[in-house]
N, C-alpha and C positions, 0 to 999 in steps of 0.2 A: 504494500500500500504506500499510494506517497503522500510525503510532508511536502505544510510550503512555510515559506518564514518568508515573512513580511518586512517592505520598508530597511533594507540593508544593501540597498547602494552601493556602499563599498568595497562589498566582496560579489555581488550579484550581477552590476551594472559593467566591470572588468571581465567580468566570466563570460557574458555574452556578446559582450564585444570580440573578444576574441574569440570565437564561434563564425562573428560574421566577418569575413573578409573586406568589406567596404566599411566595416568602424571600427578594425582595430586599429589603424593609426588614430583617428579622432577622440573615441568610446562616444558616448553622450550628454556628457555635460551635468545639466541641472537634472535629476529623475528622481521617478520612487521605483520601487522595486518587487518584485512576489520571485523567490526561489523554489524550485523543487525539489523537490530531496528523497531522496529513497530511503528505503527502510532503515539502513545504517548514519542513515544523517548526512551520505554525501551527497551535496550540488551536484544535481546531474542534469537542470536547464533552469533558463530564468526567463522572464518577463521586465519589457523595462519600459516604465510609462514616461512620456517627455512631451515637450509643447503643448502644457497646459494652456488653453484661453480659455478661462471661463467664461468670459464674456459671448464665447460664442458655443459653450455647452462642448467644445472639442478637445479630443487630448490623442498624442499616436504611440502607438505600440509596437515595439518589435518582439522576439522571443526567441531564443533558441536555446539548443541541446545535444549534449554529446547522443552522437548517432546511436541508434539500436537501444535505447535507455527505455525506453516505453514514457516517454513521460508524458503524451499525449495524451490522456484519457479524457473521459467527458468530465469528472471532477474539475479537470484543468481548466478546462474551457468552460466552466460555470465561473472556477475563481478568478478566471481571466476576463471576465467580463462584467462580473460582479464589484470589481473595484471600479471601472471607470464610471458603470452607468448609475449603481446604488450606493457608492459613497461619495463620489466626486460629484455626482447627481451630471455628469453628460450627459449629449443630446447625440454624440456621435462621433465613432473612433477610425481612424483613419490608421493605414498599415500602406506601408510602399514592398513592393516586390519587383524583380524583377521579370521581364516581359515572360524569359523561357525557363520559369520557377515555375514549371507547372503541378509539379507535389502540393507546394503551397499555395494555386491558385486551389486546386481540389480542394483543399479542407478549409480554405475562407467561403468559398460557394456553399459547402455540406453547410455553413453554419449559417450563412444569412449574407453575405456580403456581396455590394455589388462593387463592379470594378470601374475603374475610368482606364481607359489606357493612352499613356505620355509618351509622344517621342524623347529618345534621348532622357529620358531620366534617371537611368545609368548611366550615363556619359555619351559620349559621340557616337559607340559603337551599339550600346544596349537601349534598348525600348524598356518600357517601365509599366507598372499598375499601380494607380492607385486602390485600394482597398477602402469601403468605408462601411461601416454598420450603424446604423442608429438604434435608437433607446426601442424604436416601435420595432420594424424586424429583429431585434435580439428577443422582444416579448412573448412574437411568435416562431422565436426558431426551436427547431425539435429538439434544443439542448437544454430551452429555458423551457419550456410549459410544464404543467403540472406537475413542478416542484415547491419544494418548501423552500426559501433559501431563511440561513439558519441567521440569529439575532449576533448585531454588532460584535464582535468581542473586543478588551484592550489588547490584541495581536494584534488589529487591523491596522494599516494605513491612514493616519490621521488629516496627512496635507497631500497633496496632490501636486507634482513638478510642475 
């Protein structure tokens, strides 16, 4: 079963930078964070929220994971979306991929997400997606209905990047 530990930046937001090849020379900056952890307590993927506007109800997300770790379960993707929309109260989450990520264009469609697609938003050479999910299609995606989601705890994520 996995763990997730909240809001640790430090050790979570370096971890998946280096994962992705386009931020590890940068990392992210300002973020908050949700780790996952397997059974033994080791980070084996993170989640890293950044550009918060509240003013416009948006924040974006990236995520990754050592390959083969299973860390994708639907738990994940509840706690993964459970922070932007019901704590940060969002109106809608935005995720960049690239054009020929088609793995992860699949599992942002299974969940709700539609796409824009940006020339060049990988550089000269790469075409881009944008990703974006709002509060209303997360409501009715077959990851959120008829669930309970469970009350606040002091684990959670206080502020939002």
């Amino acid at each position: 079963m996995l763990g997730y530990v909240f809001d640790r930046s430090d050790i979570v937001a370096p971890f998946v930078a280096a994962l992705i090849p386009e931020c590890r020379e940068r990392g992210f900056g300002k973020c908050s964070t949700i780790g996952i952890l397997r059974d033994d307590g080791e980070l084996v993927g993170g989640l890293v929220y950044r550009n918060w506007h509240p003013e416009f109800g948006t924040i974006e997300m990236s995520g990754a994971a050592i390959p083969g770790t299973n860390w994708f379960s639907r738990r994940t993707i509840q706690v993964m979306h459970d922070y932007p929309f019901y704590q940060c109260g969002c109106q809608m989450m935005i995720m960049t991929t690239l054009a020929d990520n088609l793995i992860v264009q699949r599992i942002l469609a299974a969940i709700g997400y539609a796409f824009h697609y940006i020339e060049r938003l990988g550089g000269r050479d790469h075409d881009g997606i944008v990703a974006t999910l709002t509060v209303e299609r997360w409501e009715t995606s077959r990851y959120n209905v008829n669930r309970h989601r469970p009350a606040r705890t002091e684990h959670q994520i206080d502020e939002a990047a």
